[in-house]
C-alpha positions as CSV (number, residue, x, y, z in Angstrom):
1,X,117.2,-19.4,-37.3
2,X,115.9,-19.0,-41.4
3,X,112.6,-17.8,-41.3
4,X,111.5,-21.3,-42.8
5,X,113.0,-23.6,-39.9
6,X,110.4,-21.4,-37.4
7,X,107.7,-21.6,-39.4
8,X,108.2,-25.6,-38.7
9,X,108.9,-25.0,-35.8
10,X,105.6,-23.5,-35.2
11,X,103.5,-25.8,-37.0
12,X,105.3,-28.4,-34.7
13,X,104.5,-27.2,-31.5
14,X,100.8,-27.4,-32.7
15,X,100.4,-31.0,-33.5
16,X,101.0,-30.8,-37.4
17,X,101.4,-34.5,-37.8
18,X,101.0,-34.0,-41.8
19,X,101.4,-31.4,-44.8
20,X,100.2,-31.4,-48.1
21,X,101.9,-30.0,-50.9
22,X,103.8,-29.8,-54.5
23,X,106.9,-28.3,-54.3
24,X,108.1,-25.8,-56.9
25,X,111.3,-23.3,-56.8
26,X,110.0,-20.5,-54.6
27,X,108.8,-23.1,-52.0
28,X,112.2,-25.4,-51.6
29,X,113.3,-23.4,-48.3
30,X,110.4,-24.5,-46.9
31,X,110.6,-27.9,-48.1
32,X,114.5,-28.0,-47.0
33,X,113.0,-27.3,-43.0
34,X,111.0,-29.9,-43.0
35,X,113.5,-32.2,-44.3
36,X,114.6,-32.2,-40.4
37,X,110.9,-32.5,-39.3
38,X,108.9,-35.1,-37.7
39,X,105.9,-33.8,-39.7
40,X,105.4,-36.2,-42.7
41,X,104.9,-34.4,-45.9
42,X,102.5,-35.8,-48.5
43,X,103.4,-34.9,-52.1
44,X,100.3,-34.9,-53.8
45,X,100.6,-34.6,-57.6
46,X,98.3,-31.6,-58.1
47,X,98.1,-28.8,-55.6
48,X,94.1,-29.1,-56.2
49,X,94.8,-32.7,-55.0
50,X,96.7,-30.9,-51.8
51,X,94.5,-28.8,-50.7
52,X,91.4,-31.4,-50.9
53,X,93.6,-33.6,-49.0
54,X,94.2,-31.6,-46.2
55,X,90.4,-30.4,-46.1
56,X,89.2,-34.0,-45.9
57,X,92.3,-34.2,-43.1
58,X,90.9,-31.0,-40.9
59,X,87.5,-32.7,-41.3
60,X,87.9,-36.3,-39.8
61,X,90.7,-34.9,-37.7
62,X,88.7,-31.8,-35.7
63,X,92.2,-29.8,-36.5
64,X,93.2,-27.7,-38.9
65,X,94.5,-28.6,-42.3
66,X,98.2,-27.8,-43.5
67,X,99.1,-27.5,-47.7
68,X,101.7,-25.8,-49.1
69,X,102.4,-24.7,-52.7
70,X,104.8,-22.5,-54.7
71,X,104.2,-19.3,-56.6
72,X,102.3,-18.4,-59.5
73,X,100.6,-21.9,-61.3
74,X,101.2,-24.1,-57.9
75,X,99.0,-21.2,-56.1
76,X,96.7,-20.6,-58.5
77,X,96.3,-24.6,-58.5
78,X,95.0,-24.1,-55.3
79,X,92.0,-21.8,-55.9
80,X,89.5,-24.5,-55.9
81,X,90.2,-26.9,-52.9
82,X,90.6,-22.9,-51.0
83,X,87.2,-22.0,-52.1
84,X,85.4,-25.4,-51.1
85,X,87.0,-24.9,-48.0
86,X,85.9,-21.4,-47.5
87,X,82.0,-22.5,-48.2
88,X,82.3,-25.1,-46.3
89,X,84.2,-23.6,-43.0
90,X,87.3,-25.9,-42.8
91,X,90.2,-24.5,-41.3
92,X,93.2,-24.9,-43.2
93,X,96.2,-23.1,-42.9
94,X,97.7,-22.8,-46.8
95,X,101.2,-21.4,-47.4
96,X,102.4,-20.3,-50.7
97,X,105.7,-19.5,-51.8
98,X,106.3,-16.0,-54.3
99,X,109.2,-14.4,-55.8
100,X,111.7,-12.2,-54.2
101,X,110.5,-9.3,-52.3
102,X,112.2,-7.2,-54.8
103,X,110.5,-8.7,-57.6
104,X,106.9,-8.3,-56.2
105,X,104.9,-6.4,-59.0
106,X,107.3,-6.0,-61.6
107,X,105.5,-9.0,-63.8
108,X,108.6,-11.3,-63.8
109,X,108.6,-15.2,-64.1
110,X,105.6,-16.4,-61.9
111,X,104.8,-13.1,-60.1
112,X,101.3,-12.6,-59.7
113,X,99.0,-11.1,-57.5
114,X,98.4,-13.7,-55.7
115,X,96.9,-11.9,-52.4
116,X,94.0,-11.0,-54.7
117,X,93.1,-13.8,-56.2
118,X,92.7,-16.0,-52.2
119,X,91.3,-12.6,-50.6
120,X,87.3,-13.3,-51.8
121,X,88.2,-17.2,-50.5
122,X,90.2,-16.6,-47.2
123,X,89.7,-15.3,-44.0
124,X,92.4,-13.5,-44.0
125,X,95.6,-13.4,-46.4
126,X,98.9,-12.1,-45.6
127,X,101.7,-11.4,-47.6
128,X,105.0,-11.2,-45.5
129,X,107.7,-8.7,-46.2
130,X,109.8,-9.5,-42.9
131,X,110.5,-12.8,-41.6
132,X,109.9,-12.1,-37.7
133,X,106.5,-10.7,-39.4
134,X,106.0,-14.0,-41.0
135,X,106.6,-16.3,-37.6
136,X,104.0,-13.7,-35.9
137,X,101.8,-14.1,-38.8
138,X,101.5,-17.7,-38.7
139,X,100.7,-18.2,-34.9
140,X,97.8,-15.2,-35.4
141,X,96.6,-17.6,-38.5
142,X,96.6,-20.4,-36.2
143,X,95.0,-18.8,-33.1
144,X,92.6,-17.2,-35.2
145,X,91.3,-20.2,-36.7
146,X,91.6,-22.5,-33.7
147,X,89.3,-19.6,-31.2
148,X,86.9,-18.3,-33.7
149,X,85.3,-18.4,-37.0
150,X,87.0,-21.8,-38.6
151,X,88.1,-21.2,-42.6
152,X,91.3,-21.0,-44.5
153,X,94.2,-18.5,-43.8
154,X,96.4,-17.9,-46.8
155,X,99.9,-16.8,-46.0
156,X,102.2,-15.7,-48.4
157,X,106.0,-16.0,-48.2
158,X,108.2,-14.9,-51.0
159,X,111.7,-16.9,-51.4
160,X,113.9,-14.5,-50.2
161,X,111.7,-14.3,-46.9
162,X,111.9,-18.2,-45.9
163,X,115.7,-17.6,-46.4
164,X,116.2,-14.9,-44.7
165,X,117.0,-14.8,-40.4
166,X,114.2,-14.1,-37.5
167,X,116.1,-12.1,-35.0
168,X,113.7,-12.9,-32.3
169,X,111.8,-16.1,-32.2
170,X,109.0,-17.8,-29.4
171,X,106.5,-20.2,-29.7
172,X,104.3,-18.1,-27.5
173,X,101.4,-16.9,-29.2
174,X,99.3,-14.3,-28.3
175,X,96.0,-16.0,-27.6
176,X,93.3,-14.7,-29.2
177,X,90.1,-14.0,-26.8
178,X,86.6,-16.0,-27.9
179,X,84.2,-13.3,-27.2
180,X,82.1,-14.0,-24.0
181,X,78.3,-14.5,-24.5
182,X,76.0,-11.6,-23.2
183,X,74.5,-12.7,-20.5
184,X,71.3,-10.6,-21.9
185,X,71.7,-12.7,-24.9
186,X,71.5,-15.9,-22.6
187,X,68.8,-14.3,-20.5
188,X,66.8,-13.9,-23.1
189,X,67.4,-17.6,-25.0
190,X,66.1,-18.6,-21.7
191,X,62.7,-17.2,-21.7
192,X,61.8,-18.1,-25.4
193,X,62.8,-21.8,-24.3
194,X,60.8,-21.8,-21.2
195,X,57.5,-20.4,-23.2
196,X,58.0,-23.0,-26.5
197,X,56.0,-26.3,-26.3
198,X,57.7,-26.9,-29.7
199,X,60.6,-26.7,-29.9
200,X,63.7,-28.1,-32.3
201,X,68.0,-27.7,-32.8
202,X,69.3,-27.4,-35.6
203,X,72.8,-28.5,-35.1
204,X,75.2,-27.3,-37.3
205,X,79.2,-28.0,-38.1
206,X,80.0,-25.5,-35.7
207,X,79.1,-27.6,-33.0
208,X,81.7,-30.1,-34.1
209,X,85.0,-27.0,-34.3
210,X,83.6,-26.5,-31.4
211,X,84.3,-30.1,-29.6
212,X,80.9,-29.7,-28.5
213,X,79.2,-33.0,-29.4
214,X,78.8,-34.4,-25.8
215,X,77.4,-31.1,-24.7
216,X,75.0,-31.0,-27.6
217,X,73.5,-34.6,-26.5
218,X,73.3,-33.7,-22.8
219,X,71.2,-30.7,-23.9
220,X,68.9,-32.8,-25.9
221,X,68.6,-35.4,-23.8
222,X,68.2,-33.2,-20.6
223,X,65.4,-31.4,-22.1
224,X,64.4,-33.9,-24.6
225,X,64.7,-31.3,-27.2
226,X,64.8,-33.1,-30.7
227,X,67.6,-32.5,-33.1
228,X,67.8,-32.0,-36.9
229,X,71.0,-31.3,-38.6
230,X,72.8,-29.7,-41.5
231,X,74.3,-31.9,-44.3
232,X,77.8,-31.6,-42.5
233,X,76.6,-31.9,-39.1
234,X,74.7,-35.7,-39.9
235,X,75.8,-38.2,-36.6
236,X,76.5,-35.0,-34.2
237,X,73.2,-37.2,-32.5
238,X,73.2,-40.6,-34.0
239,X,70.5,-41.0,-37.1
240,X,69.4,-43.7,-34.9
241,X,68.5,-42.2,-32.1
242,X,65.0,-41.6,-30.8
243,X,65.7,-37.3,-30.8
244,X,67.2,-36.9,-33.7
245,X,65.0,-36.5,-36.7
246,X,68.2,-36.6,-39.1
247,X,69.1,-33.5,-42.1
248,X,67.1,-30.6,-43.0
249,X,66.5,-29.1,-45.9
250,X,66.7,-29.9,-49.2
251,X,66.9,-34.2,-49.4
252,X,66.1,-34.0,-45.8
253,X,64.1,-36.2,-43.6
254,X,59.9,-36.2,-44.0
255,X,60.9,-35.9,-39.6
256,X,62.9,-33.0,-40.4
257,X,61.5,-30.9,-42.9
258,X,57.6,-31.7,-40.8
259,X,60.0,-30.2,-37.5
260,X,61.4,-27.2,-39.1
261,X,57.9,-26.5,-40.8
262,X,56.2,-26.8,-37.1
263,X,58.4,-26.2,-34.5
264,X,57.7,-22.8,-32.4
265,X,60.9,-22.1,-31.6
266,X,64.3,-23.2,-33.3
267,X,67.8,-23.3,-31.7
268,X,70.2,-22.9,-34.5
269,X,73.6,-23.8,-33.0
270,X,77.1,-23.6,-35.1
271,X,75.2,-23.1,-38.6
272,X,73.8,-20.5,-41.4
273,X,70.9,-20.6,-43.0
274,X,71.8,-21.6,-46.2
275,X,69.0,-21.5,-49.0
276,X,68.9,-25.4,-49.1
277,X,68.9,-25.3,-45.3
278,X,65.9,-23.0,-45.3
279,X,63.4,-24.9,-47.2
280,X,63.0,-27.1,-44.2
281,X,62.0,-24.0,-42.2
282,X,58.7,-22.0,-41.5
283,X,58.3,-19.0,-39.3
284,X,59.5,-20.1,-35.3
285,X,60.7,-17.6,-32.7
286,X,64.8,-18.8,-33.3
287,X,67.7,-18.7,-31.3
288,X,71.0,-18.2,-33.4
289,X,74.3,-19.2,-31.9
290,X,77.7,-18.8,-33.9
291,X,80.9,-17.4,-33.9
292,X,80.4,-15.7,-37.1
293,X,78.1,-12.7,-36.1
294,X,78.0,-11.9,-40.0
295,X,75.3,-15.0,-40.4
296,X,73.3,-14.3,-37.2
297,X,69.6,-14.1,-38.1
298,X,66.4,-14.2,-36.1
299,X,65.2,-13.2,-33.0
300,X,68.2,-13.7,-30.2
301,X,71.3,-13.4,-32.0
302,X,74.2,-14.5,-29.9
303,X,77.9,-14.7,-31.1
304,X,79.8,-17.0,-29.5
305,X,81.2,-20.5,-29.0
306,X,78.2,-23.0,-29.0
307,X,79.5,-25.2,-26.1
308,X,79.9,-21.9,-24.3
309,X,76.2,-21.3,-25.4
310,X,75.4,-24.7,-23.7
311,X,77.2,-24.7,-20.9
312,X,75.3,-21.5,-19.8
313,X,71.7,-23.5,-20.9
314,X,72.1,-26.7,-18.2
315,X,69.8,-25.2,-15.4
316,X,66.9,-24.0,-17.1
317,X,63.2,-25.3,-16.8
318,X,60.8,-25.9,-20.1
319,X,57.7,-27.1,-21.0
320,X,57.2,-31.3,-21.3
321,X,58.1,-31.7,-24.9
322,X,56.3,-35.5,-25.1
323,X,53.1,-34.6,-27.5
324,X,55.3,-32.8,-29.9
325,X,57.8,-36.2,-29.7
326,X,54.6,-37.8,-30.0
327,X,53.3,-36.0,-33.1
328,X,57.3,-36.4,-34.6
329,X,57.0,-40.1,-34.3
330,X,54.2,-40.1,-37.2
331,X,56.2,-38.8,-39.2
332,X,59.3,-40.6,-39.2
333,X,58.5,-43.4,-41.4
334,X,61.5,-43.9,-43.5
335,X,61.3,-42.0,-46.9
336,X,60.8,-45.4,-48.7
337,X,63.6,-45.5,-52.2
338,X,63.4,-48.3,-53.9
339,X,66.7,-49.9,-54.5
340,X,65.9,-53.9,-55.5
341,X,66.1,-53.4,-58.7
342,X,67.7,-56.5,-60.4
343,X,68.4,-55.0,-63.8
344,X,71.3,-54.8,-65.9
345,X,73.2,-52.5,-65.8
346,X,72.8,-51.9,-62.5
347,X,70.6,-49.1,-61.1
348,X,72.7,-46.4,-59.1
349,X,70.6,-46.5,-56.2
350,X,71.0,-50.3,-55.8
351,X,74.8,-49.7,-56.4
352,X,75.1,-47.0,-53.2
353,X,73.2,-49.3,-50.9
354,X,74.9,-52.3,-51.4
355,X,78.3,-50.5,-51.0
356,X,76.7,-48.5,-47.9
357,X,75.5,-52.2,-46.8
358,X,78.6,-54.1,-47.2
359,X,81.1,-50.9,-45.7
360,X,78.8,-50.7,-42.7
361,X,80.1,-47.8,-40.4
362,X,83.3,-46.7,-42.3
363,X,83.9,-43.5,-43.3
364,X,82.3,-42.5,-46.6
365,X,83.6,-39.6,-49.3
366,X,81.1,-38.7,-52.0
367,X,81.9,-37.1,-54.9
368,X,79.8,-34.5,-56.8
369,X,77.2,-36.1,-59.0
370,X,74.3,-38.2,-59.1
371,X,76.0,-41.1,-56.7
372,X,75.3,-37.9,-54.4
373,X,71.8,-38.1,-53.8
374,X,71.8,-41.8,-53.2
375,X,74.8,-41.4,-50.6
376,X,72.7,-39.0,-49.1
377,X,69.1,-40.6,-49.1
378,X,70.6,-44.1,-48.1
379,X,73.4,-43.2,-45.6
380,X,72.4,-43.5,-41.9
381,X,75.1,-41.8,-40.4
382,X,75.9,-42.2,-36.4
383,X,79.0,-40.8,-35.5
384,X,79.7,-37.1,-36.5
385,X,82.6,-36.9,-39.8
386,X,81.8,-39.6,-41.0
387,X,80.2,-38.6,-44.1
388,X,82.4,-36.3,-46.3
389,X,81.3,-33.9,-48.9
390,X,81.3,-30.7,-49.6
391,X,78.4,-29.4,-49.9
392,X,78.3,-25.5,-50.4
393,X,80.6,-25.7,-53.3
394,X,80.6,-29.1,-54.7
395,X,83.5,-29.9,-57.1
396,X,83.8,-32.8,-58.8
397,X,87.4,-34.3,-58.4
398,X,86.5,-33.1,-54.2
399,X,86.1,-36.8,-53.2
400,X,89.6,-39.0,-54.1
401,X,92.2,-36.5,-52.6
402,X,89.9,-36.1,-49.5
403,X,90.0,-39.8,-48.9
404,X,93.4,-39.5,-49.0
405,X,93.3,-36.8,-45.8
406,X,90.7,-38.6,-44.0
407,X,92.5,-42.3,-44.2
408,X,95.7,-40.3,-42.8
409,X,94.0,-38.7,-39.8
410,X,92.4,-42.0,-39.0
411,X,94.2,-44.8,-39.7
412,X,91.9,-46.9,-37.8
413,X,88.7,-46.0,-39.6
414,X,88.3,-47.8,-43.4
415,X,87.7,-45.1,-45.7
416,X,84.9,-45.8,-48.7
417,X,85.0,-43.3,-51.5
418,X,81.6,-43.2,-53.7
419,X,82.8,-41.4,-57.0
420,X,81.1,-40.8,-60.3
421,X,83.4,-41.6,-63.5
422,X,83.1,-37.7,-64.2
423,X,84.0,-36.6,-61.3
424,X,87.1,-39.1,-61.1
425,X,88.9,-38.4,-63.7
426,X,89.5,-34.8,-62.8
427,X,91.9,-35.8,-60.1
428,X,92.7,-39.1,-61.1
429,X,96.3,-39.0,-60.5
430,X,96.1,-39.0,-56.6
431,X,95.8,-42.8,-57.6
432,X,99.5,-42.4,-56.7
433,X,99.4,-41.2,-53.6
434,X,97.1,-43.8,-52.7
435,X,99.2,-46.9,-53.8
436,X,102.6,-44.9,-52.5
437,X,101.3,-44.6,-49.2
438,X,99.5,-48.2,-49.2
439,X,96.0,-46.3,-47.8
440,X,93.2,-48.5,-47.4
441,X,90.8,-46.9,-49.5
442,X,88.2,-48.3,-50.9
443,X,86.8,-46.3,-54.3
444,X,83.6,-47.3,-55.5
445,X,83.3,-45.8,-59.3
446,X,79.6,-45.5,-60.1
447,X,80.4,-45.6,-63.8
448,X,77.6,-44.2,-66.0
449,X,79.7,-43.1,-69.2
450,X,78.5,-39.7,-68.8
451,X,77.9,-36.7,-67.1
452,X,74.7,-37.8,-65.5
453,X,73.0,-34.9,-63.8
454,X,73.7,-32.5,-66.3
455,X,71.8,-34.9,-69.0
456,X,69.4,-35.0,-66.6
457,X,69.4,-31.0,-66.9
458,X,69.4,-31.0,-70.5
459,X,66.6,-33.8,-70.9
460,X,64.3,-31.8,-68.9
461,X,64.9,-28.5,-70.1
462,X,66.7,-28.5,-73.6
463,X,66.3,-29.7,-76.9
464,X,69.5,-31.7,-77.4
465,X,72.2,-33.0,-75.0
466,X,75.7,-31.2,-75.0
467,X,79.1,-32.8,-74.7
468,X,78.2,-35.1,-71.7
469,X,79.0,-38.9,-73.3
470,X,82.1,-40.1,-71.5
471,X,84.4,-42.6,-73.6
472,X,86.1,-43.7,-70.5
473,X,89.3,-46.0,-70.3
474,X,89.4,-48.7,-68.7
475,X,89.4,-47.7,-65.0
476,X,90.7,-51.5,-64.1
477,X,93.8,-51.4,-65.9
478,X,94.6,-47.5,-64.6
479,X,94.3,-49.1,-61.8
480,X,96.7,-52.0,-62.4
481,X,99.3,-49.5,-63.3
482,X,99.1,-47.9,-60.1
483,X,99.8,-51.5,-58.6
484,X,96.0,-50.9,-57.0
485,X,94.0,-54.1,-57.4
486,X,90.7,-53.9,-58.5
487,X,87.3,-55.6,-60.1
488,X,84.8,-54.6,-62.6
489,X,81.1,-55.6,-61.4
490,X,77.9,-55.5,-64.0
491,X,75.6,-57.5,-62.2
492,X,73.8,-55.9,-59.1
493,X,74.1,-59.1,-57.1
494,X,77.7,-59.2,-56.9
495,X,78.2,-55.6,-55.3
496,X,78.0,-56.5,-51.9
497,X,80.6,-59.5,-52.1
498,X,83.0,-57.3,-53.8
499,X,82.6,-54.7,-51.4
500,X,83.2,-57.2,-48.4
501,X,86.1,-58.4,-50.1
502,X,87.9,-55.9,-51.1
503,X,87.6,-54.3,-47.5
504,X,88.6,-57.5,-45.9
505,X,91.7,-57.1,-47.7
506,X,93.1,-53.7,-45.8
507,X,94.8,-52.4,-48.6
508,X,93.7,-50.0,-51.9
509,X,90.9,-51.1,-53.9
510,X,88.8,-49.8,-57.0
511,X,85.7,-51.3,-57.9
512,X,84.2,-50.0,-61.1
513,X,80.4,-50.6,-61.2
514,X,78.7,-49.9,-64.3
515,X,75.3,-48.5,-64.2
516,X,72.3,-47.0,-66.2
517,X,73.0,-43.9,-67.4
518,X,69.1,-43.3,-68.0
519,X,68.7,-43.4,-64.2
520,X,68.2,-39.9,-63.3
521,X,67.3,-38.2,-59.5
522,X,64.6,-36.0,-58.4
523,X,65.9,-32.5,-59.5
524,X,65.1,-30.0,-57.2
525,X,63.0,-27.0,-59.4
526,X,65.3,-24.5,-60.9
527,X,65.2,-22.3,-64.2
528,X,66.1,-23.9,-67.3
């Protein structure tokens, strides 16, 4: 069997419904195994495009991601959509193809060294010299990411490799062991819980790799502990529910932030403390549960799966927690934005919420920009994925190949993609893909004809704005050519309608809404 049919193989045998890729000449063995494969390959038309895809897949999904590129440019075409992944903890397994083994190093056509370049932005990369080597490889990759810290896994394959024999070949892996929680660890979570009268989760995206949802609510609810979240995390406890107090941080709840700030003792499960995380926080006793010990902080650090955390936590007494609910409920008056503005063009908050209105409960994609902060402020999210973005690197172009993933792994679920004009046109192409595979997306252009938060940037703190007018085509007629049908809206009264519409229809849809470009957000305070 070629080293390429096992790798298949392999990816068969766990669940790989889909792969994203682009091929290219050192990646066509791999391409000719999966001819005879029940996996259904995706061609995106830019490997940025692929590995976005299969990010936005591994989210909605609660598996890992699959993309695949060849050498040199394809790989390189990668870096991005690897990196957001990496910040953001997705597990994706991303297989590139390289030049003969013979060729390594020796600066021919495409050789590269492309090891280097994913090592800061992987968890681990491997190049294989030996294609037994390559089938272990890829069931370590796998294990790794499915038992402990969650991230990308680059594996590297030159040509002559995928063509080349296994001599041995089993779909046995060796299972890799999640670490057992110290029972001292436990022992002493225990005792900070049973002294705190105050006490808060923090319920991070680790709790969802985890497939620890139900086990989070039973814990709050049991000991009617209330729960904030990370950005990632939102719906892991419905928004609207009573105990949870919705995100943290920066453009978190008034609940939230007045929690984080008083709580005496916080239970961070499945998250870091990132720096926008951390504004929400003051000085609790904290309990810090994750598989990545190189993130623990605070004062009982305990690596470890957090439903393994929680299963150990379901016979414990604490304190009645009903005046600090109490005190919670005064401050969770929603954080009042006003969005009925009637103007012409159209403000971009009253744009988000009557798409947010109209789409309901579907899954919604945000893009990076100023459409961000709206999604974020006006979003009630209650079910966990269903608000994709990615929030510790933030590329514009993230949002239109993710949809892409997220409509595959859910067919079921409409999927509403909120999208600056900037941040479109960088992978604008995957329009394609889109109308190719009939997905019912729904992309919502918030279409200010600029750059809009970096003119914010440059009104605040410089003399003169730089290079951030957009003349932008028609989006419409790009639209048209794809065979995607689509409407233009400039009055604030017809969003909703067009929304409902275009969603009753079950099929691709762009709506281009043009707004005021003078609308700007609260900036958070950073140097000029």
């Amino acid at each position: 069997m070629r080293c390429a049919d096992a790798l298949i193989k392999i990816l068969e045998s766990n669940g790989v419904k889909f792969i994203f890729g682009h091929p290219g000449e050192q990646i066509l063995p791999f391409y000719d195994a999966l001819r005879s494969s029940k996996i259904k390959h995706v061609l995106m038309r830019h490997e940025q495009g692929a590995v976005h895809a299969a990010d936005g897949y591994a989210r909605v999904s609660g598996e890992f991601g699959v993309c695949i590129s060849t050498a040199g440019p394809g790989a390189l075409n990668l870096v991005m959509g690897v990196a957001t992944a990496f910040k953001d903890s997705i597990p994706l397994i991303v297989i590139t193809g390289d030049v003969d083994t013979d060729l390594k190093g020796t600066n021919v056509f495409q050789d590269i060294d492309i090891e280097g370049v994913f090592r800061p932005i992987t968890l681990e990369t491997f190049h294989i010299e030996d294609p037994d080597d390559g089938t272990l490889k890829l069931k370590k990759a796998i294990e790794m990411i499915k038992h402990g810290k969650t991230g990308p896994i680059h594996l590297n394959f030159p040509k002559d490799v995928l063509n080349d024999y296994v001599d041995t070949f089993s779909l046995t892996s060796e299972n890799v062991e999640e670490k057992d929680i110290s029972l001292t660890d436990v022992g002493d979570a225990v005792k900070l819980m049973e002294m705190s009268e105050r006490p808060l989760i923090l319920a991070g995206t680790g709790i969802i790799w985890a497939h620890a949802v139900n086990e989070l609510r039973d814990f709050s609810l049991k000991y009617n502990i209330p729960v904030a979240t990370t950005y990632s995390a939102r719906g892991v406890l419905p928004e609207d529910h009573p105990l949870c107090l919705g995100m943290i941080g920066l453009r978190g709840t008034t609940a939230a932030n007045f929690a984080g700030k008083n709580c005496d003792l916080l239970i961070a499960l499945g998250c870091r403390f990132s720096e926008r995380t951390v504004l929400g926080i003051g000085d609790p006793e904290i309990i810090h549960v994750n598989l990545d010990n190189e993130v623990l902080e605070g004062d009982v650090k305990i690596q470890g799966n957090v439903g393994q955390f929680l299963d150990k936590m379901k016979d414990i007494t604490v304190k009645n927690t009903g005046k600090w609910l109490h005190e919670l409920d005064n401050h969770k008056r929603t954080y009042e934005i006003k969005t009925n503005y009637n103007d012409i063009p159209v403000k971009p908050q009253r744009a988000v919420k009557e798409i947010l209105d109209a789409s309901d409960d579907s899954t919604t994609i945000s893009d990076a920009g100023t459409h961000t902060t709206w999604v974020t402020l006006l979003k009630k999210v209650t079910r966990p994925s269903s608000l994709l973005f990615s929030g510790g690197f933030g590329p514009m172009g993230y949002g239109l190949p993710a949809a892409i993933g997220a409509s595959l792994a859910d067919p079921a679920e409409r999927v509403v993609l909120v999208v600056g004009d900037g941040g479109f046109q960088m992978t604008i192409q995957e329009l394609a893909v889109i109308a190719q595979e009939n997905l019912p997306i729904l992309i919502c252009i918030i279409n200010n004809c600029c750059l809009g938060i970096i003119k914010q940037w440059q009104d605040m703190h410089y003399r003169e704005r730089y290079e951030v007018e957009l003349e932008n085509p028609d989006f419409c007629e790009i639209a048209d050519a794809y065979r995607i049908k689509s409407k233009r809206v400039n009055a604030p009264g017809e969003i909703f309608d067009a929304v409902k519409n275009a969603l009753d229809l079950n099929e691709p849809y762009l709506i281009d809404i043009m707004v005021d470009k003078e609308e700007g957000i609260i900036l958070p305070k950073l140097k000029p």
